[in-house]
Structure formats: C-alpha cells, structure tokens
ZADO-1210 file (C-alpha; in nm, 4 decimals, padded with zeros to 6 digits):
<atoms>
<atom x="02.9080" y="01.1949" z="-00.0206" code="UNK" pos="1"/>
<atom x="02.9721" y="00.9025" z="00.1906" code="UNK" pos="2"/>
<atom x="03.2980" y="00.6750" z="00.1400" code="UNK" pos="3"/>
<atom x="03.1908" y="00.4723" z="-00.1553" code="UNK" pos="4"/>
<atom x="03.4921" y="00.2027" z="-00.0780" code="UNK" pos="5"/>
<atom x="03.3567" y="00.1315" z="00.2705" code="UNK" pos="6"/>
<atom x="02.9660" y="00.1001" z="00.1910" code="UNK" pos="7"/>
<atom x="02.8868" y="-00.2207" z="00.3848" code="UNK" pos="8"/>
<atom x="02.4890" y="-00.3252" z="00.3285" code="UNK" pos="9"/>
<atom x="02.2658" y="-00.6140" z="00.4629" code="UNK" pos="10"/>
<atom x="02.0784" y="-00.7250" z="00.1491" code="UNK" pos="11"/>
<atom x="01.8115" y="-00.9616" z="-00.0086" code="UNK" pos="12"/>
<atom x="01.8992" y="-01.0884" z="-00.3575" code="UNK" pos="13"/>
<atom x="01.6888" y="-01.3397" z="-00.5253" code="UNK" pos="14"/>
<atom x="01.5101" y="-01.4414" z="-00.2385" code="UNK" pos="15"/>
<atom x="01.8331" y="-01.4613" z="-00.0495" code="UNK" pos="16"/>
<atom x="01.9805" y="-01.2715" z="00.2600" code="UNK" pos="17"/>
<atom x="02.3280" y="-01.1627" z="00.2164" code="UNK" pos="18"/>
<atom x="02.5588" y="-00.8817" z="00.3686" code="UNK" pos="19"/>
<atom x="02.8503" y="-00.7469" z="00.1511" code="UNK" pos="20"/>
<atom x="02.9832" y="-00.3578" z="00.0285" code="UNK" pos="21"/>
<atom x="02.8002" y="-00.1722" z="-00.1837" code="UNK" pos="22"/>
<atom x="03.0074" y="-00.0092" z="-00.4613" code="UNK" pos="23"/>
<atom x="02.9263" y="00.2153" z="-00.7539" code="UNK" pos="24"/>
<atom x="02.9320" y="-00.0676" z="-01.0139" code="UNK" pos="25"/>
<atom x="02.7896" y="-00.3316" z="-00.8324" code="UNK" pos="26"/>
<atom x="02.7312" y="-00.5059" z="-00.4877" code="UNK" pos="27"/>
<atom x="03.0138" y="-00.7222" z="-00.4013" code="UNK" pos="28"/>
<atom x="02.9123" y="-01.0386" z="-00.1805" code="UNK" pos="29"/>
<atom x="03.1309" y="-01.0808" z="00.1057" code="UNK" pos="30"/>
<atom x="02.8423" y="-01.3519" z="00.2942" code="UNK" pos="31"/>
<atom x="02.9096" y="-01.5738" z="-00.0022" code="UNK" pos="32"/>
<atom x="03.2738" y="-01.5863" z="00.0141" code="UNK" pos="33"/>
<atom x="03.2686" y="-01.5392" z="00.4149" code="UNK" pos="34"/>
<atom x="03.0652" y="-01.8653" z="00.5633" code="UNK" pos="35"/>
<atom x="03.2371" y="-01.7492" z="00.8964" code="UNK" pos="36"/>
<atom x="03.0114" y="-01.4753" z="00.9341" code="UNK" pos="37"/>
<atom x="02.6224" y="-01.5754" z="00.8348" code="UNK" pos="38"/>
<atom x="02.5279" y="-01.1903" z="00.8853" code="UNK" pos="39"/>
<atom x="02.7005" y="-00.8443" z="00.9211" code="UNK" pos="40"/>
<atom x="02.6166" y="-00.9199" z="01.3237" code="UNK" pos="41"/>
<atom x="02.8945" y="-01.1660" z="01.3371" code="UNK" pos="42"/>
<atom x="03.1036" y="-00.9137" z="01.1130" code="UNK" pos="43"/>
<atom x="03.0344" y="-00.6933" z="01.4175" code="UNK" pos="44"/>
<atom x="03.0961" y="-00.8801" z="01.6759" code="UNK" pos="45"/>
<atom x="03.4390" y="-00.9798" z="01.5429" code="UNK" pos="46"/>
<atom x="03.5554" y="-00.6269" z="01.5324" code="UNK" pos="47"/>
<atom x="03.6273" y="-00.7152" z="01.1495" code="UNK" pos="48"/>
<atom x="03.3746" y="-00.4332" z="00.9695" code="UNK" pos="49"/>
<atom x="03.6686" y="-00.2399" z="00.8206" code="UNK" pos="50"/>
<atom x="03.8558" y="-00.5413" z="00.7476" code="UNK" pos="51"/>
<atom x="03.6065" y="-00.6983" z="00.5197" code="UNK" pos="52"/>
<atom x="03.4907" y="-00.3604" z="00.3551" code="UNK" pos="53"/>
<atom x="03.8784" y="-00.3525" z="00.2504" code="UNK" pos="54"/>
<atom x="03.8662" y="-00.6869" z="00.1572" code="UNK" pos="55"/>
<atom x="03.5821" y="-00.6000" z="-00.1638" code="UNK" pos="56"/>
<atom x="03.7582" y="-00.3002" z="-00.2547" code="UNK" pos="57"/>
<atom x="03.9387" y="-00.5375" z="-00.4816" code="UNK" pos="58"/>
<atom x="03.6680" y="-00.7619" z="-00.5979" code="UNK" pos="59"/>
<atom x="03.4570" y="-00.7384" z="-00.8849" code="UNK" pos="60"/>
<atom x="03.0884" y="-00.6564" z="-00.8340" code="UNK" pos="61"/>
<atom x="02.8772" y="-00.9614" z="-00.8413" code="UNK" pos="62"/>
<atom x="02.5512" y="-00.8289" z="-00.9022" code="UNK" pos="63"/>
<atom x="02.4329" y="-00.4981" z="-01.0039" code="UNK" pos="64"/>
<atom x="02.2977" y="-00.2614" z="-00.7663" code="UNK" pos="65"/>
<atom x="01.9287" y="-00.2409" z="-00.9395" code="UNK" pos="66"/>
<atom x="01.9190" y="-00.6289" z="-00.8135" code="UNK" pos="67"/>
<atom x="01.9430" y="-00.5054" z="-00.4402" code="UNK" pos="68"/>
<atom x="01.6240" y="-00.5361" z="-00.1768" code="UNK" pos="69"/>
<atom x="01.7969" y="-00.3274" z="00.1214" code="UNK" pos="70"/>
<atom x="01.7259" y="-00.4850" z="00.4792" code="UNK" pos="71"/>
<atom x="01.8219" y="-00.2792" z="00.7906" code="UNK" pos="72"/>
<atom x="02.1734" y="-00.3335" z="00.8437" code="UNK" pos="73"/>
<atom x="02.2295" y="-00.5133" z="01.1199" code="UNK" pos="74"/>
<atom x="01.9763" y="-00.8167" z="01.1291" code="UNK" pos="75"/>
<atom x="01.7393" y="-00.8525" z="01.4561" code="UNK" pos="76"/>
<atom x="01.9362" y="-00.6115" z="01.6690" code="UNK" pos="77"/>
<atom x="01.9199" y="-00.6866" z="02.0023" code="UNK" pos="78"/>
<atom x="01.8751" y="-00.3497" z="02.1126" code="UNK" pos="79"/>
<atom x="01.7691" y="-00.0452" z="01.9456" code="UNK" pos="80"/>
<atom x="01.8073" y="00.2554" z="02.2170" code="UNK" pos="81"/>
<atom x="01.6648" y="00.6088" z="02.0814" code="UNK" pos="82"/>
<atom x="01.7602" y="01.0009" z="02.2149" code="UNK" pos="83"/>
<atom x="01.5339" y="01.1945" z="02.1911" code="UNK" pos="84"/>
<atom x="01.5330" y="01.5697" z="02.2116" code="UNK" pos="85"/>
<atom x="01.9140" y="01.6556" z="02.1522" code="UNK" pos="86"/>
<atom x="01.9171" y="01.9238" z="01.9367" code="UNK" pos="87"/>
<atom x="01.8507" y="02.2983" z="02.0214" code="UNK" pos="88"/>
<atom x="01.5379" y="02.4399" z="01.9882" code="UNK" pos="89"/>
<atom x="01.3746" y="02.0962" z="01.9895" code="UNK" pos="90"/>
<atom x="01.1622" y="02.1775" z="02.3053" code="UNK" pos="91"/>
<atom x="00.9894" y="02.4062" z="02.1151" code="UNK" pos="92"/>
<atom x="00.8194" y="02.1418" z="01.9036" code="UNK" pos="93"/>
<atom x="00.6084" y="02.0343" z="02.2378" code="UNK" pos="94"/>
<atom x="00.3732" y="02.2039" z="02.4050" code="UNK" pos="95"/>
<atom x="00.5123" y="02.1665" z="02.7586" code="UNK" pos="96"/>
<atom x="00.8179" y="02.4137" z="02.6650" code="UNK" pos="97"/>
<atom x="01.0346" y="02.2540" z="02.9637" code="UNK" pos="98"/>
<atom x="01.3643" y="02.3910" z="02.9865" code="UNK" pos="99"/>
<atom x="01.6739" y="02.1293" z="02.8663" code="UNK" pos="100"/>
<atom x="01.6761" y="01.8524" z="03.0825" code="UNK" pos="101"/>
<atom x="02.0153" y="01.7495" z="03.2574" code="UNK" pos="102"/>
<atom x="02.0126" y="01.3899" z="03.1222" code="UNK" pos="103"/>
<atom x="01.8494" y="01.3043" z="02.7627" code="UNK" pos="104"/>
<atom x="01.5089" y="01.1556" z="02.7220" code="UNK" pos="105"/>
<atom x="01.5677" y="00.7657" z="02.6187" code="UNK" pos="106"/>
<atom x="01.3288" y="00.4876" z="02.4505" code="UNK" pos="107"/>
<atom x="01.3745" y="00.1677" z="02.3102" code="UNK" pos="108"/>
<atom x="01.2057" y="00.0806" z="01.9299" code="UNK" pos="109"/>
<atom x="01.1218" y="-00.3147" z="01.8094" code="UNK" pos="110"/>
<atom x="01.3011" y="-00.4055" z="01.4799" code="UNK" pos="111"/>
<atom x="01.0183" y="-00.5074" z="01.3242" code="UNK" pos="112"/>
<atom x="00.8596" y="-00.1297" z="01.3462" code="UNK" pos="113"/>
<atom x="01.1786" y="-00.0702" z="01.0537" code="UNK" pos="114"/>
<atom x="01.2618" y="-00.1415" z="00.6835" code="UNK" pos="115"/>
<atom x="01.5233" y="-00.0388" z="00.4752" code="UNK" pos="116"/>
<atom x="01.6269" y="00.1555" z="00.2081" code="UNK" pos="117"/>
<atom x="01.3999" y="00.1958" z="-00.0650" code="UNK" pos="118"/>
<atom x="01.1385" y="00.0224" z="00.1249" code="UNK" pos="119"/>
<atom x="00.8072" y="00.1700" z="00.1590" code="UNK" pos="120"/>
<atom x="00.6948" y="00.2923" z="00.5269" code="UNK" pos="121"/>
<atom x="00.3961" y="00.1805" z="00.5892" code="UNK" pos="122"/>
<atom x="00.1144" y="00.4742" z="00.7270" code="UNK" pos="123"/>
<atom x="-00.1595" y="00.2427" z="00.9372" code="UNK" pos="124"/>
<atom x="-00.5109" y="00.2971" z="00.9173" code="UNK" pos="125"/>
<atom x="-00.5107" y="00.3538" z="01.3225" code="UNK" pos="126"/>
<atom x="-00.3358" y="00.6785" z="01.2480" code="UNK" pos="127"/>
<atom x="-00.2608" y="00.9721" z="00.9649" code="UNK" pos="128"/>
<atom x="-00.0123" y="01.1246" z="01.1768" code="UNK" pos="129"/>
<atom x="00.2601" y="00.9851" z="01.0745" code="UNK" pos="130"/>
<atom x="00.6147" y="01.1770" z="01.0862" code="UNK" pos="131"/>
<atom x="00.9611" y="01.1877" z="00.9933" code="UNK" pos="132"/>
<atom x="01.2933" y="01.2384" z="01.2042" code="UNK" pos="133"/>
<atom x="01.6004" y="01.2075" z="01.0661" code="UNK" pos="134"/>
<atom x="01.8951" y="01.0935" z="01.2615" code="UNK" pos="135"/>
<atom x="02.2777" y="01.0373" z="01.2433" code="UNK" pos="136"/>
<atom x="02.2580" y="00.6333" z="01.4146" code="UNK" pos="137"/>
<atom x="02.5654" y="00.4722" z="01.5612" code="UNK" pos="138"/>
<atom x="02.5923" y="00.0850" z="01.5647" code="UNK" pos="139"/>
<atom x="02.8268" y="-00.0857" z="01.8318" code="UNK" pos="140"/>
<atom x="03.0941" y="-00.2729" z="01.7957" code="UNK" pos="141"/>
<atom x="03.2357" y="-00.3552" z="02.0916" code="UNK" pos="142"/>
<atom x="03.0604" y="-00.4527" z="02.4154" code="UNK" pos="143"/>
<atom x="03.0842" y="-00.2209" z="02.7520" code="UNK" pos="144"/>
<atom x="02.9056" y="-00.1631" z="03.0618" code="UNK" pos="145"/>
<atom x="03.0108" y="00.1791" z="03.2630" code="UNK" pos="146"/>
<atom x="03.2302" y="00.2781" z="02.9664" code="UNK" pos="147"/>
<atom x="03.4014" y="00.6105" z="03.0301" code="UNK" pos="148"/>
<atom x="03.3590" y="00.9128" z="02.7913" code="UNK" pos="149"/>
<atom x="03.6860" y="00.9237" z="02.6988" code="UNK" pos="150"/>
<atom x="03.6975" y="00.5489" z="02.5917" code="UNK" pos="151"/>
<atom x="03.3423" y="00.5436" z="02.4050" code="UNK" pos="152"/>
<atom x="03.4575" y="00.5803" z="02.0573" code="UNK" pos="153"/>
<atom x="03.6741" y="00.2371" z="02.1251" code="UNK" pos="154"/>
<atom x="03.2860" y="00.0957" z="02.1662" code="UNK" pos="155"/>
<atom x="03.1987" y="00.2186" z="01.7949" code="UNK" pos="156"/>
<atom x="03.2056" y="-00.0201" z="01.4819" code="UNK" pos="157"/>
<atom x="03.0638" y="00.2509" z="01.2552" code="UNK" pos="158"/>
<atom x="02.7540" y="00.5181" z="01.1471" code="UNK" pos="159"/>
<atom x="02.3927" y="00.4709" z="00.9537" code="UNK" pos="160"/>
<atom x="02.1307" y="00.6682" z="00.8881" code="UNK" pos="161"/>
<atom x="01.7596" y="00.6491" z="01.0549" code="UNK" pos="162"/>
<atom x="01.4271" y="00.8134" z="00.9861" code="UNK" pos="163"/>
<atom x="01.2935" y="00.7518" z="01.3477" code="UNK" pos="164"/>
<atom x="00.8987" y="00.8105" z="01.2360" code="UNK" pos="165"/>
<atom x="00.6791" y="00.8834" z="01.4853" code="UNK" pos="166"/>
<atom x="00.2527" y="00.7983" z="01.4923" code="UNK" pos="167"/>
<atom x="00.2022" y="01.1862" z="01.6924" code="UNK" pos="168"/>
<atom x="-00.1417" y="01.1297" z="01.8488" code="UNK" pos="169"/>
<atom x="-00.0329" y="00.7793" z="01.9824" code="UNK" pos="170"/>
<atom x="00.2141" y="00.9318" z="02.1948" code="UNK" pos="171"/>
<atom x="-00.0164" y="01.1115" z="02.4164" code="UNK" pos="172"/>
<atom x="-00.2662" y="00.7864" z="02.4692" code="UNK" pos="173"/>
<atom x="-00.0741" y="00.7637" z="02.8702" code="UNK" pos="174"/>
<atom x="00.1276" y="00.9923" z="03.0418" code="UNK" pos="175"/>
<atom x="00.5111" y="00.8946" z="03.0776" code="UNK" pos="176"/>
<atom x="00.4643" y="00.6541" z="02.7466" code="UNK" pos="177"/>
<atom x="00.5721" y="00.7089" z="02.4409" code="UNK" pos="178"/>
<atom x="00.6268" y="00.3093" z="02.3432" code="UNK" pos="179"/>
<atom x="00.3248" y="00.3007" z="02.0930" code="UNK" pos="180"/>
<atom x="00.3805" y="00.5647" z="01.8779" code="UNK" pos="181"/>
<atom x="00.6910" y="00.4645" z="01.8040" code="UNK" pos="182"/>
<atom x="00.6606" y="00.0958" z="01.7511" code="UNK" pos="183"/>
<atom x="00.4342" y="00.0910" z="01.4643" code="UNK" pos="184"/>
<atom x="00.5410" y="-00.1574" z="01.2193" code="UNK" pos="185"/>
<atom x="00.7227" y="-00.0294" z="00.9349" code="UNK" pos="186"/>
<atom x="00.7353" y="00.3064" z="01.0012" code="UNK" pos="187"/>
<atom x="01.0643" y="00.4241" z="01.0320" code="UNK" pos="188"/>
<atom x="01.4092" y="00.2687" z="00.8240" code="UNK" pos="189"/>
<atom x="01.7763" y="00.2563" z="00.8969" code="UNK" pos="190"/>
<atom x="02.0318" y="00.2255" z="00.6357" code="UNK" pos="191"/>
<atom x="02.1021" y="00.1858" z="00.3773" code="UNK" pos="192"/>
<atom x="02.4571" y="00.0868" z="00.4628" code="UNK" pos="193"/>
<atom x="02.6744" y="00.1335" z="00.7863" code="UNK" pos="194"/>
<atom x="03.0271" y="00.3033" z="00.7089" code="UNK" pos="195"/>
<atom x="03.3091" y="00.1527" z="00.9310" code="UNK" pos="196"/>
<atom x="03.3905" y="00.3947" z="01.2355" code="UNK" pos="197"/>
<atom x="03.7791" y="00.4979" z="01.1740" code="UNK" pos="198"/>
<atom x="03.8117" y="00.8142" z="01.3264" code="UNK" pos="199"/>
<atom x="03.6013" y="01.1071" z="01.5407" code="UNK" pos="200"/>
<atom x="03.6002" y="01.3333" z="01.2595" code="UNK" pos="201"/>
<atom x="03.3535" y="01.1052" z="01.1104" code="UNK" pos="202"/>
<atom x="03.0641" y="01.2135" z="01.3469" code="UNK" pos="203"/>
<atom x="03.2276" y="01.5053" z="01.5915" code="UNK" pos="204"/>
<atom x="03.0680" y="01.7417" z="01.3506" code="UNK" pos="205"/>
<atom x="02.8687" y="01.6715" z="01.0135" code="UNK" pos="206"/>
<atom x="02.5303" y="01.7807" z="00.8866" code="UNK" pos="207"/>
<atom x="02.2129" y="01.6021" z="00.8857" code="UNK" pos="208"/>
<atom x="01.9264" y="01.6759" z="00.6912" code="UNK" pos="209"/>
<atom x="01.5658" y="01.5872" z="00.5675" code="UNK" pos="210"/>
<atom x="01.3803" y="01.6310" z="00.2604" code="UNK" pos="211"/>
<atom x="01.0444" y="01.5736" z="00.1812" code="UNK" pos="212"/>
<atom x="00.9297" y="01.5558" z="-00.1990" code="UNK" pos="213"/>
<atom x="01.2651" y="01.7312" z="-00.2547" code="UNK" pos="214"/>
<atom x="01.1690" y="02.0052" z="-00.0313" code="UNK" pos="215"/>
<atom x="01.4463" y="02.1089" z="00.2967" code="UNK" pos="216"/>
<atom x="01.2667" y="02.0301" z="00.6217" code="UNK" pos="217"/>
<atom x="01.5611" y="01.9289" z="00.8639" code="UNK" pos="218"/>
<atom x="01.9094" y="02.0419" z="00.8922" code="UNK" pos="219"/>
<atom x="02.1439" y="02.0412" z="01.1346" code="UNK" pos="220"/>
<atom x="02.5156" y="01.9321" z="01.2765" code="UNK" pos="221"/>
<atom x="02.6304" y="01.6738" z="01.5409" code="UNK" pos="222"/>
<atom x="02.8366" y="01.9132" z="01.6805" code="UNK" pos="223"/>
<atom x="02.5458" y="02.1205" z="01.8497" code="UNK" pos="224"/>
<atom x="02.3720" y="01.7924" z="01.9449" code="UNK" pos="225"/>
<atom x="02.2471" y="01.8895" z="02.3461" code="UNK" pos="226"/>
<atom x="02.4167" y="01.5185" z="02.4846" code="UNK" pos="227"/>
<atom x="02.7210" y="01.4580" z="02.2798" code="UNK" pos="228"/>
<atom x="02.8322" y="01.0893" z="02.1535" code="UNK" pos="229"/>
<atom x="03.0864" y="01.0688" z="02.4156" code="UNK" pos="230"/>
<atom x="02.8005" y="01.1319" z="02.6834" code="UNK" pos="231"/>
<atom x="02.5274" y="00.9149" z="02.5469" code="UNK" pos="232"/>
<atom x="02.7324" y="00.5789" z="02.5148" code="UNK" pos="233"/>
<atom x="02.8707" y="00.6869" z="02.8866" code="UNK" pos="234"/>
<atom x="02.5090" y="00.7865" z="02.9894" code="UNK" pos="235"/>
<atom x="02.3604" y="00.4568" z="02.8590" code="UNK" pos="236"/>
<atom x="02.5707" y="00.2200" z="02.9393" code="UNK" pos="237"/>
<atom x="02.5441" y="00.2850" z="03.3078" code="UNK" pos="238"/>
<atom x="02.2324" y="00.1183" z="03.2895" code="UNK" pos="239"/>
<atom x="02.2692" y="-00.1273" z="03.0609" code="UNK" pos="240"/>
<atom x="02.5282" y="-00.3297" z="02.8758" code="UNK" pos="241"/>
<atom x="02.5980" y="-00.2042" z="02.4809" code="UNK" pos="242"/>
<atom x="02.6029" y="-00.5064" z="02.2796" code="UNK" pos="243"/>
<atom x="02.8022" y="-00.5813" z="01.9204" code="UNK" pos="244"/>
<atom x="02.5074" y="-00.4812" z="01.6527" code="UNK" pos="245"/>
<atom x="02.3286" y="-00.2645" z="01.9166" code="UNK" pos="246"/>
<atom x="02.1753" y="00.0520" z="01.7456" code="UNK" pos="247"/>
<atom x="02.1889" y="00.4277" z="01.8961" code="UNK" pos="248"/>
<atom x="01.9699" y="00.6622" z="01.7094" code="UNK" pos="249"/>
<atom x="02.1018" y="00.9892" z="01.8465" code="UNK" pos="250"/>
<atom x="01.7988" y="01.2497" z="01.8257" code="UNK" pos="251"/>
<atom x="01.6926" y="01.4475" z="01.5776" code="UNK" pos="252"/>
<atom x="01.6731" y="01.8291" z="01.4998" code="UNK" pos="253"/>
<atom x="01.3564" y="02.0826" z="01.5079" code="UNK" pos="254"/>
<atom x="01.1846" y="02.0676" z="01.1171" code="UNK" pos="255"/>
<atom x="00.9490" y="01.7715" z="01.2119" code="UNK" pos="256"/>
<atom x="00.5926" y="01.7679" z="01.0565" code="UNK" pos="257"/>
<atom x="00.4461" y="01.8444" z="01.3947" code="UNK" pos="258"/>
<atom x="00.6433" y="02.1503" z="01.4099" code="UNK" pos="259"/>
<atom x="00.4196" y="02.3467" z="01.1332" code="UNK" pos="260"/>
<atom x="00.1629" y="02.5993" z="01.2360" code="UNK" pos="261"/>
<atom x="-00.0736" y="02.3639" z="01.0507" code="UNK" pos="262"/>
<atom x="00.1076" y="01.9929" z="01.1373" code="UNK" pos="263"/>
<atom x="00.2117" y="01.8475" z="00.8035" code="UNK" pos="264"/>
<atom x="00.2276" y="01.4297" z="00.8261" code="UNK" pos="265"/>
<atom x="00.3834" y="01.2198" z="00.5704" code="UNK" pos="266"/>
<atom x="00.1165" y="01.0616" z="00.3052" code="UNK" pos="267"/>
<atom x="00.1073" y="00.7725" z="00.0356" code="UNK" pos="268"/>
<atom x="00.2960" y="00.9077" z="-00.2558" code="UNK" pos="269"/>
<atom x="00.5551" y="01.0942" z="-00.0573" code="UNK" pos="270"/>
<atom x="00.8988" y="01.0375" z="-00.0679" code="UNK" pos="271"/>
<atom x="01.1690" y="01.0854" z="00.2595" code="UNK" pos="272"/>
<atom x="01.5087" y="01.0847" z="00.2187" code="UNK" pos="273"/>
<atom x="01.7792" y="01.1298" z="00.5138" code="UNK" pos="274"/>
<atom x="02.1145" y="01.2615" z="00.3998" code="UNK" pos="275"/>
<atom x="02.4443" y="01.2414" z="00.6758" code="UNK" pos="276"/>
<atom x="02.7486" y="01.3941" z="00.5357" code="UNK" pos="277"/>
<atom x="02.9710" y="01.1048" z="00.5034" code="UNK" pos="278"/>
<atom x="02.7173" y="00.8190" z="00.5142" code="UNK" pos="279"/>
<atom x="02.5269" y="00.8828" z="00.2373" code="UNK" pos="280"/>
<atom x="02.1150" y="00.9479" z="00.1881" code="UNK" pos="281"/>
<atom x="01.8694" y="00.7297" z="00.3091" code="UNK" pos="282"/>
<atom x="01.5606" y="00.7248" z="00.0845" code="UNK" pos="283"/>
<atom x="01.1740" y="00.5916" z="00.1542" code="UNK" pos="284"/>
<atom x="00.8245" y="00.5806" z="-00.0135" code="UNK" pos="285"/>
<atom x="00.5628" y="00.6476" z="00.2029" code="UNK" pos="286"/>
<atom x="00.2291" y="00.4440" z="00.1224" code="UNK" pos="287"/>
<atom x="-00.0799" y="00.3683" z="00.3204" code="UNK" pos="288"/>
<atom x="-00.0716" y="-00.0029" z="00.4884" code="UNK" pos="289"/>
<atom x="-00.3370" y="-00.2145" z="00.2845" code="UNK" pos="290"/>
<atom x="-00.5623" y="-00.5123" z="00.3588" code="UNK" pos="291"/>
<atom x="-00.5815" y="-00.4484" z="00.7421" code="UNK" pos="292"/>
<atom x="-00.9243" y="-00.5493" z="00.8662" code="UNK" pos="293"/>
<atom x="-00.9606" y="-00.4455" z="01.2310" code="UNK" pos="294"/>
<atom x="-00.8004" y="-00.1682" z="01.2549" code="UNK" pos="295"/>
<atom x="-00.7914" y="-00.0119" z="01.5995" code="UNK" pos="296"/>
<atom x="-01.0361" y="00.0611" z="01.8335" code="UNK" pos="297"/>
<atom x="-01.1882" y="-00.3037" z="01.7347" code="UNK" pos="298"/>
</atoms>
C-alpha cells in the first residue's frame, strides 16, 4: 500500500496540466492554489514536496480521480539516468554470462520514450520485442556533485515507480550501444505518483514486483540490489551533477520476457502493472503503435 496522504501526481485535467496529491476521494489541486510553482519541478527544486503533500491532506478533493490523465511525474526531466543489471542472478538473462561487474552498467533514456499511468505503451512496427522491467525509481531533490555515500539520502526528494521497457533485438544493432532500444517512444512509464522521501526505511528494503495479465513475473527487494542507493547517487554523481527533478531508475530483477526458454514480449491487449511496497502499483495497456507509414528499414 503506498501512503495515500502523501500521493503527489503530475496530471492533465480537461485539457489542462496540473500537479497536486492524489487521495482516495479525489485529486486535490495544489498547481491551482500554488502559482509559485507552475509544475511539481519547481515543487522539487524548492525542497517543498512534503510540505505541499501536507498541505492537501486537509483540502477537499476537487475533482474525482476517474477525471485524471496521469503524465510522468516530473515534467521534461532533465536527466533520466538508468542501472542496469543490479539484482542477482540478472547476468543470467544475457548470453555473455560475465561475472558481476565492480561498477554498475549506466544509460541515459529521452522523456519522450515515457507515459504515465494508465497510458498505453506503444509496441512500434520496427519491432515485436518489446519488454517489461520493473523498477523502484528515485527522483532528486537536491543538487550534488561528488556527494558522499553517507550524505546521499540528503540528495533524495522522494520514490516512483518505472517499467523501463526495452525493444530486445535493437540492443544488439552495435556493440557497446544500447541507446536505441531503449529510447523508443512510449515504451516504458513512470508514475503514477512520487511519495515524498522521509526516511531510509522507505527504500533500504521493500519488494518490487511485476505482473503481466495478472500473472507474477518479477519479484524482488532493494535490499539485495548488487549497487545499493547509497553507492549509485555516490557512483553517479562523480561524473555528473544530480539535478532537482532528475530521475534514477535503479535496475531491475531477473523475470524479464527475454528470460523465458521461449522469449515472451509484451503484445496489444496486455496489461503491465509495477507494484513497490510503499509507492503503490503502476499500471499500463500495451497496444500496437498505429498509422506509422515508414516504418524502419525505409
């Protein structure tokens, strides 16, 4: 269950963008009463996440939840930074079998190539193998370069959800490059809500999971994660600065479609949904992309 008095979303209603906290009867909108912050980015950057999420808890709901169009929740991020293999037993979902590597594997992902919540991802015509991972996703709040390990929860403004999907084949199109398959517009999401960061026993050690029409495919816990939290925002930021609104998507467990005897990808009709103790579930359609007319090679 996540905390239901802390839910704090990036939505369109009517047409309009808006950020506020979701609550069980109804969405309450904070960017309507809060000019000073146009979008949860300059909630971020203010360090004042908790403090507006407080500030609904008193509120009445202002429009009901079925009214909600989820966006990701942090608008245009400037960086998203994915781990990848950081759980154990992950190597043995590619063929090379290498042993764990001292320092994790790292690659960066467009916005555009997520939606949100309830938002279909998209399967292109260039591809069927599309994938899931599911993945416990940290979102910055403070900015650091260098930051110690034993200061890098200060750098944390709270915890989403991602399914990190993955086009297979176009990984392998160059060696060392694994930029295309991942970049795909609208196939992966992040959401549907960040929870406020308060304390470490948020994210030291909760369980993860994936479903796939309802059936288990993932499950795991942050606390046997190969490269910690502590490590990665160290790791990471000794090469480059961690901005407020910055997204870390922190690797995912073994129970990917690729992993099956007989590879399993995601198809139109299918429905994902991510689940992080204490966030909440994320939930997608899957449906084919439409009306594409030169689809790769061209």
């Amino acid at each position: 269950m996540s905390n239901a008095s802390n839910r704090m979303a990036t939505c369109t209603i009517n047409g309009k963008s808006t950020w506020g906290l979701v609550r069980d009867d109804g969405f309450v909108d904070l960017g309507r009463r809060h000019s000073e912050y146009p979008t949860m980015r300059e909630v971020i950057e203010a360090g004042a996440l908790l403090k507006m999420a407080q500030s609904g808890a008193g509120l009445a709901g202002d429009h009901a939840l079925a009214s909600l169009r989820y966006e990701i929740p942090v608008p245009q991020p400037r960086k998203i930074i994915c781990i990848g293999i950081n759980y154990p037993a992950r190597n043995e979902e590619y063929t090379e079998g290498n042993a764990t590597a001292k320092y994790p594997g790292i690659f960066f992902r467009a916005s555009n190539s997520f939606v949100g919540h309830n938002e279909n991802i998209l399967r292109p015509p260039e591809s069927v193998q599309l994938d899931y991972e599911g993945e416990v996703t940290l979102v910055i709040g403070k900015a650091g370069r260098r930051i110690r390990k034993e200061d890098a929860y200060d750098h944390i403004a709270g915890v989403t959800i991602c399914n990190e999907g993955t086009i297979r084949d176009w990984l392998n199109h160059s060696r060392f490059n694994v930029t295309q398959g991942k970049n795909f517009d609208a196939t992966g999401s992040i959401g549907p809500w960040i929870i406020p960061y308060e304390k470490a026993s948020q994210i030291d050690d909760i369980e993860l999971s994936t479903h796939v029409n309802g059936e288990l495919r993932q499950k795991d816990r942050t606390a046997r994660m190969i490269c910690n939290f502590r490590f990665i925002l160290a790791y990471v930021s000794a090469f480059t600065t961690l901005d407020p609104g910055d997204i870390i998507v922190t690797g995912t467990p073994v129970g990917t479609g690729v992993s099956f005897k007989s590879p399993v990808w995601l198809k139109a009709g299918d429905v994902l949904e991510v689940s992080v103790e204490g966030v909440g579930t994320l939930r997608n359609p899957i449906a084919d992309e439409t009306g594409v007319t030169n689809a790769w090679p061209v």
